[in-house]
Backbone bond lengths (Angstrom), bond angles and torsions (degrees), N, CA, C in turn:
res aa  C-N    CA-C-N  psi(-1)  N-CA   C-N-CA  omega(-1)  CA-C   N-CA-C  phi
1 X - - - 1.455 - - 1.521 109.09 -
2 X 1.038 112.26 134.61 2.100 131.71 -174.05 1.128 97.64 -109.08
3 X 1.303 123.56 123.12 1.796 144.56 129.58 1.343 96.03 -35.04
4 X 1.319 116.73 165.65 1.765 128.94 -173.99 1.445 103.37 -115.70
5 X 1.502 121.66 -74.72 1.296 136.75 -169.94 1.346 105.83 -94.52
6 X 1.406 103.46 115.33 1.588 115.29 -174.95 1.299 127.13 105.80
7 X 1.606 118.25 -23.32 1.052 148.84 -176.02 1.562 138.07 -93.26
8 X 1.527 100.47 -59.18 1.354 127.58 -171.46 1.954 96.04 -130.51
9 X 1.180 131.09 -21.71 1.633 134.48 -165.67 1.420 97.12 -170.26
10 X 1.608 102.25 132.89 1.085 137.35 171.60 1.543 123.60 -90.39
11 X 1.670 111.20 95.33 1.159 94.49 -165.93 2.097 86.66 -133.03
12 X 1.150 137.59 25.08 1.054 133.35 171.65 1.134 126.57 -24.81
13 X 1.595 108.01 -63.11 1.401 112.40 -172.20 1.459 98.29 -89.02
14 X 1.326 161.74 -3.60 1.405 131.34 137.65 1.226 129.91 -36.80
15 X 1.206 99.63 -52.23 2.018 133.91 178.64 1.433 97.42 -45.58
16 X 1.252 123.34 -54.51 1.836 124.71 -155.18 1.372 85.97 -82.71
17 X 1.814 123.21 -45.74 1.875 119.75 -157.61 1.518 105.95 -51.80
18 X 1.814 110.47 -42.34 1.395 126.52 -163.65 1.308 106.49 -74.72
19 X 1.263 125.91 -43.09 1.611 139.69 -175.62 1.894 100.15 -44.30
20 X 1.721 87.63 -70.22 1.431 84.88 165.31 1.144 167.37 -65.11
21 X 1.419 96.47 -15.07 1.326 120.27 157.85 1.535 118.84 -56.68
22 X 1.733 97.73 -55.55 1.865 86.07 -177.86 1.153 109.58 -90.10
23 X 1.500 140.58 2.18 1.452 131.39 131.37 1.581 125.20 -9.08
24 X 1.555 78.86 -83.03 1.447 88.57 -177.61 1.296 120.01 -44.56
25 X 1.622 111.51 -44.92 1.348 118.64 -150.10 1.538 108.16 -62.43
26 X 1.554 106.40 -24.50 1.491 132.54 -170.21 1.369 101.67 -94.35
27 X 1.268 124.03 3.87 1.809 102.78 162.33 1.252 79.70 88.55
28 X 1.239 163.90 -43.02 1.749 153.00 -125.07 1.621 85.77 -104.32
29 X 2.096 85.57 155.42 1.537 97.38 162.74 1.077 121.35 -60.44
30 X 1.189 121.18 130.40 1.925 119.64 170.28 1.364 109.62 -47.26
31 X 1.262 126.08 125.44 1.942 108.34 151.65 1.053 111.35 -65.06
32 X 1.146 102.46 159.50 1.921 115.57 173.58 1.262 95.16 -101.16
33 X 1.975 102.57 159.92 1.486 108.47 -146.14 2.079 87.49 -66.37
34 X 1.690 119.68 -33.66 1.333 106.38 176.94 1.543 120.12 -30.42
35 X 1.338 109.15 -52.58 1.718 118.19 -179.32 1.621 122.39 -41.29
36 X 1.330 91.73 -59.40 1.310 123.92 171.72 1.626 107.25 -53.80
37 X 0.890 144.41 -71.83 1.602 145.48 -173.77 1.375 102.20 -35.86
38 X 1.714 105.67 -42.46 1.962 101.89 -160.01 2.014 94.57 -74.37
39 X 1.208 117.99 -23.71 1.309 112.91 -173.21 1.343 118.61 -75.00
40 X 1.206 114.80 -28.12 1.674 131.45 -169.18 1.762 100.61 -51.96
41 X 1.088 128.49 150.41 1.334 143.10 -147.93 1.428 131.93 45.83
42 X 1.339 101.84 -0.47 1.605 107.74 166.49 1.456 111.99 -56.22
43 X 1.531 126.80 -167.17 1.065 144.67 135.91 1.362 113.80 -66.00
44 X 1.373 128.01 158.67 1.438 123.26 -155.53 1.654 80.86 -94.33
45 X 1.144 138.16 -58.24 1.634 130.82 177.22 1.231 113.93 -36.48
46 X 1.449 119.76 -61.63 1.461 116.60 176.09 1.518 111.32 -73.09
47 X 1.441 138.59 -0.65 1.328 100.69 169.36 1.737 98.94 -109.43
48 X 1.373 126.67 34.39 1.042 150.57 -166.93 1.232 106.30 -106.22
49 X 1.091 121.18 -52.68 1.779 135.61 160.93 1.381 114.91 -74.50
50 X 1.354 143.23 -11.65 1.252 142.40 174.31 1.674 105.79 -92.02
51 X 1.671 108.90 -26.55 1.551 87.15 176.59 1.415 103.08 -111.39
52 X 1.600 121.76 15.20 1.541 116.40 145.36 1.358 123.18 -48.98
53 X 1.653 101.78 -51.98 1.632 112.72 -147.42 1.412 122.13 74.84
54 X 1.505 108.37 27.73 1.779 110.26 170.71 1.281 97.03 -143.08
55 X 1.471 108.05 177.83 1.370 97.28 155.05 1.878 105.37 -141.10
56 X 1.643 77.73 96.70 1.800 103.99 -167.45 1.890 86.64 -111.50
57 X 1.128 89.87 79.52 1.623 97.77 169.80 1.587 119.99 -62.87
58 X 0.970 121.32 -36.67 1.423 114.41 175.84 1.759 100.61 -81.93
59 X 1.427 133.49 13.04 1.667 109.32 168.46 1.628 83.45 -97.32
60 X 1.490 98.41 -55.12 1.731 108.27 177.88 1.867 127.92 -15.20
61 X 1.402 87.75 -51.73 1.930 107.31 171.35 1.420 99.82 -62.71
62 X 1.419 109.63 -62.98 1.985 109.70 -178.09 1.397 112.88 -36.99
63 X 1.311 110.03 -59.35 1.388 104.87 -177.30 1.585 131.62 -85.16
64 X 1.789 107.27 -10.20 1.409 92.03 137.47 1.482 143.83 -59.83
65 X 1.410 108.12 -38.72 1.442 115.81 170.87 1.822 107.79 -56.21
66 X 0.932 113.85 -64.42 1.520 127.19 174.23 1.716 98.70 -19.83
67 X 1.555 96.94 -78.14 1.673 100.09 -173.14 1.164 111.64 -64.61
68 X 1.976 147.35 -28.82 0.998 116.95 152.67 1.721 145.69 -35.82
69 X 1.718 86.41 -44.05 1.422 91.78 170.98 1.754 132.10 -52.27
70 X 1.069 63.76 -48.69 2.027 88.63 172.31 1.271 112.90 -56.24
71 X 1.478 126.99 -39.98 1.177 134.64 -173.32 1.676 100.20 -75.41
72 X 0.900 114.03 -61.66 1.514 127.99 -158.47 1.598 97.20 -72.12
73 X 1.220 141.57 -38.02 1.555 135.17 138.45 1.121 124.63 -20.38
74 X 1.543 118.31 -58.24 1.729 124.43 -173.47 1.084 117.50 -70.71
75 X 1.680 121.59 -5.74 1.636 114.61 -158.38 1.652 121.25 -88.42
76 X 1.163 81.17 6.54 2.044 93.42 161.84 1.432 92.53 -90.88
77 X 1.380 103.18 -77.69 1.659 98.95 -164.65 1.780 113.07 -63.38
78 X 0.954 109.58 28.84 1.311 103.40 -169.11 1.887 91.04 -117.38
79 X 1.397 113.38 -19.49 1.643 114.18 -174.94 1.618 120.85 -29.17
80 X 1.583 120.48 129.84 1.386 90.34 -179.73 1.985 100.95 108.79
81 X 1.144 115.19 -54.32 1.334 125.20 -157.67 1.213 121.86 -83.58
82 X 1.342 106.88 -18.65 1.858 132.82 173.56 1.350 105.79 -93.90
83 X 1.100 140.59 49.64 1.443 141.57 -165.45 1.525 100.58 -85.86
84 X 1.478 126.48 144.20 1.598 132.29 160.62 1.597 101.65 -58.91
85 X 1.352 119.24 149.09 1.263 105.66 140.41 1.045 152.52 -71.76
86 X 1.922 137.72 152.31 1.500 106.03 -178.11 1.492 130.46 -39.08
87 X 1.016 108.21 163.13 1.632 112.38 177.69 1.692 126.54 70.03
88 X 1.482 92.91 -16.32 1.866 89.09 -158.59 2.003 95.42 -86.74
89 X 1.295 130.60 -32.17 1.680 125.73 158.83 1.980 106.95 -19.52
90 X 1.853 87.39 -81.02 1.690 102.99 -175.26 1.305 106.20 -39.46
91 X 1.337 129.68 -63.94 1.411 136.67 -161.18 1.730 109.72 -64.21
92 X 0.976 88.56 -29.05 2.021 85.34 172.47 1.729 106.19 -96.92
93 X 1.135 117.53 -15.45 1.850 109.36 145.68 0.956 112.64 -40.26
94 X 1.614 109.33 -70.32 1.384 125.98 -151.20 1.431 107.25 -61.24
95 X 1.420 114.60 -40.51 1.526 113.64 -169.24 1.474 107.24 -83.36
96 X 1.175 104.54 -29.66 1.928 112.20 -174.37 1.543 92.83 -55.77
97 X 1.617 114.52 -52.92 1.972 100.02 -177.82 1.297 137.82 -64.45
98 X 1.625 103.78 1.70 1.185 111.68 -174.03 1.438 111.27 -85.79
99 X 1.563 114.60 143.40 1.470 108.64 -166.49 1.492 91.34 -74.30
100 X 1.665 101.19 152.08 1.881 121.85 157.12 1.708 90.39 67.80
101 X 1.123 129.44 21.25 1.845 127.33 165.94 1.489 93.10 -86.46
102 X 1.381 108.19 124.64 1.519 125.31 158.04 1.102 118.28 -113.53
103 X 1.689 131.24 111.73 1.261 112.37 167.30 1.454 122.80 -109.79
104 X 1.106 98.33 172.60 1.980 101.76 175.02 1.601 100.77 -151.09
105 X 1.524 80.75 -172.46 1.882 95.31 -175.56 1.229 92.89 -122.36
106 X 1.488 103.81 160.23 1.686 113.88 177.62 1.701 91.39 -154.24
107 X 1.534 116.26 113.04 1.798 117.73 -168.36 1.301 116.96 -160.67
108 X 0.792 118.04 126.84 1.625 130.37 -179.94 1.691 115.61 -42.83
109 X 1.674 112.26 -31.38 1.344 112.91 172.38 1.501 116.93 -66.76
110 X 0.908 113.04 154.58 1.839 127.48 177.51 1.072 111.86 -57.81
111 X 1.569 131.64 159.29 1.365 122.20 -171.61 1.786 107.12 -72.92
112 X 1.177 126.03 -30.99 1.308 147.33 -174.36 1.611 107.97 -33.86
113 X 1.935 101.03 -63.69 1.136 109.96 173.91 1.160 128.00 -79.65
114 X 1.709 134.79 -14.18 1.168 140.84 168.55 1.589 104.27 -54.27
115 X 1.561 119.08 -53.01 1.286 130.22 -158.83 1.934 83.48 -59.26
116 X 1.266 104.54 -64.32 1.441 97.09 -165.48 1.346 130.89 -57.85
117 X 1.234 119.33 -18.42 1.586 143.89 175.05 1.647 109.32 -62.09
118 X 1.316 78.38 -75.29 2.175 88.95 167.47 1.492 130.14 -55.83
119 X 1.441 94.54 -15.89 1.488 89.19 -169.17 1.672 89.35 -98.65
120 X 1.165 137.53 -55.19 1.282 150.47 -173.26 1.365 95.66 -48.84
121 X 1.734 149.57 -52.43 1.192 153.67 -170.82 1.945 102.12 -84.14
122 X 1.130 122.24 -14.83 1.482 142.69 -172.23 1.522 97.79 49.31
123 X 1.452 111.78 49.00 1.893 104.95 163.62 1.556 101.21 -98.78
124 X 1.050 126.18 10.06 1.702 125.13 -178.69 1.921 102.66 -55.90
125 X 0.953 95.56 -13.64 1.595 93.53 -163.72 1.528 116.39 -92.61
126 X 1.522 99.97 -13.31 1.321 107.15 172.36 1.875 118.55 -102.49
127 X 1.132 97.07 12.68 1.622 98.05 175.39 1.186 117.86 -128.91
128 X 1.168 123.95 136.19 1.348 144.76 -126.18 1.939 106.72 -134.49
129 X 0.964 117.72 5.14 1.335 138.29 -164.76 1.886 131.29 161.48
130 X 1.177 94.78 96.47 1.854 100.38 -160.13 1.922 94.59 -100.26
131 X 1.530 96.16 113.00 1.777 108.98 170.67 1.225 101.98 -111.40
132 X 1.830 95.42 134.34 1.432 111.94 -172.71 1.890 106.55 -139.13
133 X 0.998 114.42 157.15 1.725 115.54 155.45 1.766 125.20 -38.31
134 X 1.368 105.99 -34.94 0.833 102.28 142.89 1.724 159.97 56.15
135 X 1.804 67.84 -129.74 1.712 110.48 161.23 1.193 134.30 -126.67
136 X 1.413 103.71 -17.16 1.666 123.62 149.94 1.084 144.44 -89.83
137 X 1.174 138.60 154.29 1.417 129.95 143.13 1.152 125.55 -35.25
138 X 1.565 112.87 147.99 1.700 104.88 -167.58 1.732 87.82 -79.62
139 X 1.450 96.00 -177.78 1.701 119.28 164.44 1.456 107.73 -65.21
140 X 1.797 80.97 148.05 0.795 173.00 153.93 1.638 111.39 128.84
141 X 1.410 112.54 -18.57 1.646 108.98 167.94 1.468 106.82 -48.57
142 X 1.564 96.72 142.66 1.413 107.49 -178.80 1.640 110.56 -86.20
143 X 1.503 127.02 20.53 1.225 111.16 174.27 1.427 129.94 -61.75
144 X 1.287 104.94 -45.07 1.627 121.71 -175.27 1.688 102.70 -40.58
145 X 1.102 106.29 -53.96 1.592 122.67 -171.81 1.695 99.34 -64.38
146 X 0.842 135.85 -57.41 1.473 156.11 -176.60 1.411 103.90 -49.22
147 X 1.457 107.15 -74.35 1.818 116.80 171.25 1.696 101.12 -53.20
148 X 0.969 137.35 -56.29 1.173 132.25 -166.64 1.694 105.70 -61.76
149 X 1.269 137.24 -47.04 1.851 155.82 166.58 1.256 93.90 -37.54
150 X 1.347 113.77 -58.35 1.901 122.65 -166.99 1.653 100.64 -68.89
151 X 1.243 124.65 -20.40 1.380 98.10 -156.96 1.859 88.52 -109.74
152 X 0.990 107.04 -11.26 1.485 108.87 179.58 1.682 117.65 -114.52
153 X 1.021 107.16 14.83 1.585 126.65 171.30 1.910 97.23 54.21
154 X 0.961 118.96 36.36 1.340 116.25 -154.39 2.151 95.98 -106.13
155 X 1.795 112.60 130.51 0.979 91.65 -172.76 1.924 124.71 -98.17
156 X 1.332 114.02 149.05 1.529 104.89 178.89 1.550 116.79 -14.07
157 X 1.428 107.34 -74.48 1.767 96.99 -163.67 1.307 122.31 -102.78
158 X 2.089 103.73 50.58 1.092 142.30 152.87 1.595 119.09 -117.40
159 X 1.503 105.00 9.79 1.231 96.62 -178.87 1.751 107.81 -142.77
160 X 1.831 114.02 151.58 1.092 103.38 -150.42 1.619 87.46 -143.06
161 X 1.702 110.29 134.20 1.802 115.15 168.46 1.047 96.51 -80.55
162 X 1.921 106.96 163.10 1.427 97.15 169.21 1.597 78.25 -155.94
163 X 1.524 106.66 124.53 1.234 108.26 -147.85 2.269 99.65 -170.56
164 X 1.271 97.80 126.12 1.412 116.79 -173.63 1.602 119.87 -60.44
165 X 1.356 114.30 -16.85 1.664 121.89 -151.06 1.871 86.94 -133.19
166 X 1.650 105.55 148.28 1.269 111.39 139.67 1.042 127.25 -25.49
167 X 1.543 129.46 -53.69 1.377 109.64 -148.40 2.188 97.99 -88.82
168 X 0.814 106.93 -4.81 1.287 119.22 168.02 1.594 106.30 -56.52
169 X 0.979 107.79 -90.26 1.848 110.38 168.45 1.194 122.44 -40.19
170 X 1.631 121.99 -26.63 1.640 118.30 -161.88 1.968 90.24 -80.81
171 X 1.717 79.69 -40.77 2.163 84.66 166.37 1.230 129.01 -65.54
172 X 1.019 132.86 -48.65 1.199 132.88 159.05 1.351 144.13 -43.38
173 X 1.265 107.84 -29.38 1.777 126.98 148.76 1.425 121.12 -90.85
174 X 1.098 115.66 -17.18 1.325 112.93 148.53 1.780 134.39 -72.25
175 X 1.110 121.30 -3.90 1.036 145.54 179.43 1.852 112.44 -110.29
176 X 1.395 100.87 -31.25 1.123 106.07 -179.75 1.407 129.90 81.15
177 X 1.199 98.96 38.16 1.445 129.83 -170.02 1.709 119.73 -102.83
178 X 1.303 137.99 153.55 1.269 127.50 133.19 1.753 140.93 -17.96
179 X 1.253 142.95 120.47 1.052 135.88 171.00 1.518 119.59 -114.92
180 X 1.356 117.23 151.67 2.064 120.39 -171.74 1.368 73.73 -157.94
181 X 1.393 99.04 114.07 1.705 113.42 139.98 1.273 139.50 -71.97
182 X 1.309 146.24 96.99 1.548 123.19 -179.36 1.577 101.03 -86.01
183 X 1.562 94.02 146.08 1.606 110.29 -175.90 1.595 96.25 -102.18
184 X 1.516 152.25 20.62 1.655 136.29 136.59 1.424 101.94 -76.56
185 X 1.060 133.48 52.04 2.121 124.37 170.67 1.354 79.11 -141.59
186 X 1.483 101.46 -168.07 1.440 141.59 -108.21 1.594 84.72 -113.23
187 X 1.195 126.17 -8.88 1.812 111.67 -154.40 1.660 90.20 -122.31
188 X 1.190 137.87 141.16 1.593 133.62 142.20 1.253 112.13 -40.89
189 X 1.513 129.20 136.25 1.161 158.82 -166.91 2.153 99.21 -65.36
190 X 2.189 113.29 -36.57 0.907 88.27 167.86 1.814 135.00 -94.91
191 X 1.756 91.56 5.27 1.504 96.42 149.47 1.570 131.35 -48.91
192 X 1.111 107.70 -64.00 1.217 135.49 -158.20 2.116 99.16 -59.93
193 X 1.545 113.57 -20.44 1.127 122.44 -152.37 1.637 82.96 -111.98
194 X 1.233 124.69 -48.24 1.440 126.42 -175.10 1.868 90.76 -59.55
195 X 1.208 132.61 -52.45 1.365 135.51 -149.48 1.403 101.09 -69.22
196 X 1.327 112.26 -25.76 2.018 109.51 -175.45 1.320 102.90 136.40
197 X 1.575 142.90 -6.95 0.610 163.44 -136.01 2.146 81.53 -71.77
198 X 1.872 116.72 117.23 1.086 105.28 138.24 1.628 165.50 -77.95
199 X 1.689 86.56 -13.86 1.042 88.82 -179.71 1.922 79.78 -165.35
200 X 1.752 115.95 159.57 1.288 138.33 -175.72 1.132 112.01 -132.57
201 X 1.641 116.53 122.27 1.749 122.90 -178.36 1.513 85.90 -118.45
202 X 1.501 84.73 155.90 1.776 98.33 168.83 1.592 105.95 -114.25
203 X 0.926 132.47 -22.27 1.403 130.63 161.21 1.368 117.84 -121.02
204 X 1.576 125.72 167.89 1.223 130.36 177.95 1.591 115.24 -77.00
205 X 1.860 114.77 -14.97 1.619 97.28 178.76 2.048 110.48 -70.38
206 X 1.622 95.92 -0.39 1.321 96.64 -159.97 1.997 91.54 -84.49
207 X 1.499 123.20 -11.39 1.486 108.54 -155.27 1.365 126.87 -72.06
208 X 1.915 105.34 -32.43 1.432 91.63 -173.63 1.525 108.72 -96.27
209 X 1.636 132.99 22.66 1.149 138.70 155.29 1.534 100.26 -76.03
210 X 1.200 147.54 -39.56 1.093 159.72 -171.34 1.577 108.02 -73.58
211 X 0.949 110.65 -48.90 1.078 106.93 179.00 1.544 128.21 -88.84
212 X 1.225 123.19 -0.61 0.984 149.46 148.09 1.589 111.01 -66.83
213 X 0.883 99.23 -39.80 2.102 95.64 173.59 1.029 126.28 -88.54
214 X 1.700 109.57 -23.98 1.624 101.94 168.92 1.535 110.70 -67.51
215 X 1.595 121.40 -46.76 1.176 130.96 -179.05 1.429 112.98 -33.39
216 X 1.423 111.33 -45.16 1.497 111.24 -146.60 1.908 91.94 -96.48
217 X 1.439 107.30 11.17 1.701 94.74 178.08 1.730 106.55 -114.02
Protein backbone atom coordinates (compact mmCIF):
# COMPACT_ATOMS: atom_id res chain seq x y z
CA UNK A 1 0.00 0.00 0.00
CA UNK A 2 1.40 3.78 -1.30
CA UNK A 3 0.79 7.12 0.48
CA UNK A 4 0.03 9.67 -2.47
CA UNK A 5 1.41 13.09 -1.42
CA UNK A 6 4.86 12.88 -0.27
CA UNK A 7 5.28 9.49 -1.22
CA UNK A 8 4.52 8.50 -4.70
CA UNK A 9 3.90 12.71 -6.04
CA UNK A 10 5.24 15.73 -5.10
CA UNK A 11 2.86 18.21 -4.64
CA UNK A 12 4.01 20.29 -1.36
CA UNK A 13 4.29 23.47 -2.61
CA UNK A 14 0.77 23.48 -4.31
CA UNK A 15 -0.61 22.16 -0.94
CA UNK A 16 1.09 25.17 1.20
CA UNK A 17 0.15 27.97 -2.11
CA UNK A 18 -3.68 26.75 -1.65
CA UNK A 19 -3.64 26.53 2.23
CA UNK A 20 -2.77 30.04 1.98
CA UNK A 21 -4.73 31.29 -0.15
CA UNK A 22 -7.94 30.26 1.69
CA UNK A 23 -6.28 31.40 4.84
CA UNK A 24 -6.09 34.48 3.88
CA UNK A 25 -9.26 34.59 2.21
CA UNK A 26 -10.76 33.69 5.74
CA UNK A 27 -9.22 36.48 7.73
CA UNK A 28 -7.09 33.41 9.49
CA UNK A 29 -3.37 33.22 10.16
CA UNK A 30 -1.70 31.72 7.17
CA UNK A 31 0.29 28.48 8.12
CA UNK A 32 3.65 28.44 7.03
CA UNK A 33 4.49 25.93 4.42
CA UNK A 34 6.37 24.13 7.93
CA UNK A 35 2.66 23.83 9.33
CA UNK A 36 1.39 22.63 6.38
CA UNK A 37 3.88 19.59 5.70
CA UNK A 38 2.91 18.09 9.34
CA UNK A 39 -0.87 18.05 8.03
CA UNK A 40 -0.38 16.50 4.61
CA UNK A 41 -1.99 12.98 4.59
CA UNK A 42 -4.73 13.86 6.76
CA UNK A 43 -8.19 14.26 5.59
CA UNK A 44 -8.55 17.72 4.23
CA UNK A 45 -11.25 18.45 7.31
CA UNK A 46 -9.05 17.07 9.81
CA UNK A 47 -5.95 18.68 8.78
CA UNK A 48 -8.16 21.79 8.59
CA UNK A 49 -8.74 21.74 12.30
CA UNK A 50 -5.15 20.96 13.25
CA UNK A 51 -3.91 24.15 11.62
CA UNK A 52 -6.92 26.03 13.24
CA UNK A 53 -6.13 24.91 16.72
CA UNK A 54 -9.94 24.17 17.43
CA UNK A 55 -12.01 21.84 16.55
CA UNK A 56 -14.71 24.22 14.95
CA UNK A 57 -15.69 21.72 12.36
CA UNK A 58 -18.14 23.58 10.56
CA UNK A 59 -15.31 26.67 9.77
CA UNK A 60 -12.92 23.55 9.19
CA UNK A 61 -15.53 22.05 6.32
CA UNK A 62 -15.64 25.87 4.82
CA UNK A 63 -12.26 25.92 4.33
CA UNK A 64 -11.93 22.63 2.99
CA UNK A 65 -14.37 23.45 0.36
CA UNK A 66 -12.58 26.84 -0.14
CA UNK A 67 -9.18 25.00 -0.79
CA UNK A 68 -10.77 22.49 -3.01
CA UNK A 69 -11.92 25.11 -5.09
CA UNK A 70 -8.67 26.64 -5.34
CA UNK A 71 -7.13 23.49 -6.08
CA UNK A 72 -9.31 22.37 -8.82
CA UNK A 73 -8.85 26.04 -10.53
CA UNK A 74 -4.97 25.72 -10.64
CA UNK A 75 -4.86 22.42 -12.45
CA UNK A 76 -4.06 23.90 -15.82
CA UNK A 77 -1.72 26.23 -14.41
CA UNK A 78 -0.59 23.92 -12.06
CA UNK A 79 0.77 21.34 -15.20
CA UNK A 80 4.14 20.04 -14.51
CA UNK A 81 3.76 20.58 -10.61
CA UNK A 82 2.39 17.10 -9.57
CA UNK A 83 5.45 15.33 -10.66
CA UNK A 84 6.23 11.45 -9.28
CA UNK A 85 9.32 11.28 -7.66
CA UNK A 86 12.51 9.82 -9.06
CA UNK A 87 12.45 6.22 -8.96
CA UNK A 88 8.88 5.61 -7.76
CA UNK A 89 7.45 4.82 -12.02
CA UNK A 90 10.49 1.91 -12.16
CA UNK A 91 9.74 0.61 -8.73
CA UNK A 92 6.03 -0.03 -9.34
CA UNK A 93 7.24 -2.00 -12.66
CA UNK A 94 9.34 -3.78 -10.72
CA UNK A 95 6.84 -4.75 -8.09
CA UNK A 96 3.77 -5.01 -10.53
CA UNK A 97 6.00 -8.24 -12.11
CA UNK A 98 6.31 -9.79 -9.16
CA UNK A 99 4.10 -12.81 -8.81
CA UNK A 100 1.05 -12.47 -5.94
CA UNK A 101 2.29 -8.35 -5.47
CA UNK A 102 -0.89 -6.43 -4.85
CA UNK A 103 -0.78 -2.93 -4.62
CA UNK A 104 -3.08 -0.11 -3.56
CA UNK A 105 -3.21 3.41 -2.31
CA UNK A 106 -4.10 4.51 1.09
CA UNK A 107 -4.18 8.91 1.02
CA UNK A 108 -5.67 11.63 2.48
CA UNK A 109 -6.72 13.06 -1.09
CA UNK A 110 -10.31 12.37 -2.32
CA UNK A 111 -10.99 9.69 -4.60
CA UNK A 112 -11.59 12.36 -7.46
CA UNK A 113 -8.00 13.36 -7.44
CA UNK A 114 -6.39 9.97 -7.05
CA UNK A 115 -8.38 8.89 -10.26
CA UNK A 116 -6.81 11.92 -11.92
CA UNK A 117 -3.23 11.60 -10.64
CA UNK A 118 -2.94 7.91 -11.79
CA UNK A 119 -4.45 8.23 -14.75
CA UNK A 120 -2.48 11.41 -15.95
CA UNK A 121 1.03 9.60 -14.63
CA UNK A 122 -0.64 6.12 -16.28
CA UNK A 123 0.23 4.12 -12.84
CA UNK A 124 -3.66 3.41 -12.55
CA UNK A 125 -2.86 0.06 -13.87
CA UNK A 126 -0.84 -1.06 -11.22
CA UNK A 127 -3.26 -0.62 -8.31
CA UNK A 128 -5.47 -2.94 -7.41
CA UNK A 129 -7.44 -1.22 -4.58
CA UNK A 130 -7.54 2.76 -4.16
CA UNK A 131 -8.34 3.96 -0.14
CA UNK A 132 -9.44 7.31 0.27
CA UNK A 133 -11.41 9.71 2.91
CA UNK A 134 -13.87 9.07 1.06
CA UNK A 135 -14.97 5.95 2.52
CA UNK A 136 -12.81 6.05 5.39
CA UNK A 137 -11.75 7.59 8.19
CA UNK A 138 -9.00 9.93 7.78
CA UNK A 139 -5.40 8.90 9.25
CA UNK A 140 -4.19 7.61 11.43
CA UNK A 141 -7.38 5.23 11.73
CA UNK A 142 -6.46 2.01 10.57
CA UNK A 143 -9.47 1.61 8.25
CA UNK A 144 -8.01 2.44 4.92
CA UNK A 145 -5.52 -0.40 5.50
CA UNK A 146 -8.25 -2.77 6.78
CA UNK A 147 -10.81 -1.98 3.81
CA UNK A 148 -8.08 -2.31 1.47
CA UNK A 149 -6.85 -6.35 3.33
CA UNK A 150 -10.72 -7.16 2.99
CA UNK A 151 -11.04 -6.39 -0.49
CA UNK A 152 -7.88 -8.13 -1.57
CA UNK A 153 -8.01 -11.08 0.80
CA UNK A 154 -4.48 -10.04 1.53
CA UNK A 155 -3.03 -10.98 5.10
CA UNK A 156 -1.68 -8.31 7.89
CA UNK A 157 1.92 -9.60 8.21
CA UNK A 158 1.92 -9.86 4.45
CA UNK A 159 1.20 -6.51 4.04
CA UNK A 160 3.27 -3.33 4.15
CA UNK A 161 2.50 0.96 4.09
CA UNK A 162 4.91 2.82 2.57
CA UNK A 163 4.20 6.17 3.38
CA UNK A 164 6.17 9.73 4.17
CA UNK A 165 4.22 11.09 7.41
CA UNK A 166 3.50 9.65 10.89
CA UNK A 167 0.23 9.13 10.42
CA UNK A 168 1.14 6.46 7.85
CA UNK A 169 2.87 4.22 10.48
CA UNK A 170 0.55 5.22 13.43
CA UNK A 171 -1.93 3.36 10.56
CA UNK A 172 -0.17 0.82 9.74
CA UNK A 173 0.35 -0.63 13.20
CA UNK A 174 -2.81 -0.06 13.88
CA UNK A 175 -4.01 -2.31 11.37
CA UNK A 176 -1.34 -4.53 12.09
CA UNK A 177 0.53 -4.32 9.23
CA UNK A 178 4.17 -3.72 8.03
CA UNK A 179 5.69 -0.19 8.03
CA UNK A 180 8.75 1.62 5.45
CA UNK A 181 9.23 5.13 5.90
CA UNK A 182 10.58 7.18 3.02
CA UNK A 183 12.65 10.13 4.25
CA UNK A 184 11.97 12.63 0.59
CA UNK A 185 8.10 13.48 2.16
CA UNK A 186 6.72 15.68 4.37
CA UNK A 187 7.61 14.09 7.96
CA UNK A 188 11.40 14.05 9.60
CA UNK A 189 12.91 10.74 9.33
CA UNK A 190 12.83 10.96 13.48
CA UNK A 191 9.10 11.14 13.20
CA UNK A 192 8.63 8.58 11.06
CA UNK A 193 10.87 6.25 13.60
CA UNK A 194 8.96 7.49 16.79
CA UNK A 195 5.54 6.53 14.71
CA UNK A 196 6.54 2.60 14.25
CA UNK A 197 8.39 3.16 11.52
CA UNK A 198 10.12 -0.51 10.50
CA UNK A 199 12.34 0.14 8.45
CA UNK A 200 13.62 3.84 6.44
CA UNK A 201 14.71 4.14 2.64
CA UNK A 202 16.01 7.23 1.23
CA UNK A 203 15.38 6.40 -2.27
CA UNK A 204 13.02 4.17 -4.19
CA UNK A 205 15.97 1.78 -5.74
CA UNK A 206 16.20 0.95 -1.99
CA UNK A 207 12.08 -0.26 -1.71
CA UNK A 208 11.56 -3.63 -2.85
CA UNK A 209 14.82 -4.82 -0.89
CA UNK A 210 13.05 -3.27 1.99
CA UNK A 211 10.30 -4.66 1.67
CA UNK A 212 11.35 -7.88 1.43
CA UNK A 213 12.92 -7.54 4.98
CA UNK A 214 10.19 -6.30 6.76
CA UNK A 215 8.17 -9.28 5.41
CA UNK A 216 10.56 -11.83 6.29
CA UNK A 217 10.65 -10.59 10.22
Amino acid sequence: MFDMDGTLIDTQALIAEHMATTFAEADLVVPTPAQVRRIIGLSLPQAMLQLLGSQDIETANQLAERYRAHYRDSLVAAEGREGLFPGAREALHLLHGQAETVMGIATGKGLQGVHRLTQMHEIAKFFSTLQTPDHNPSKPHPGMMLRAMGETGADPSQTVIIGDTSFDMEMGKAAGTKTIGVTWGYHHADDLRGAGADILIESYDALAAAIDQVLET
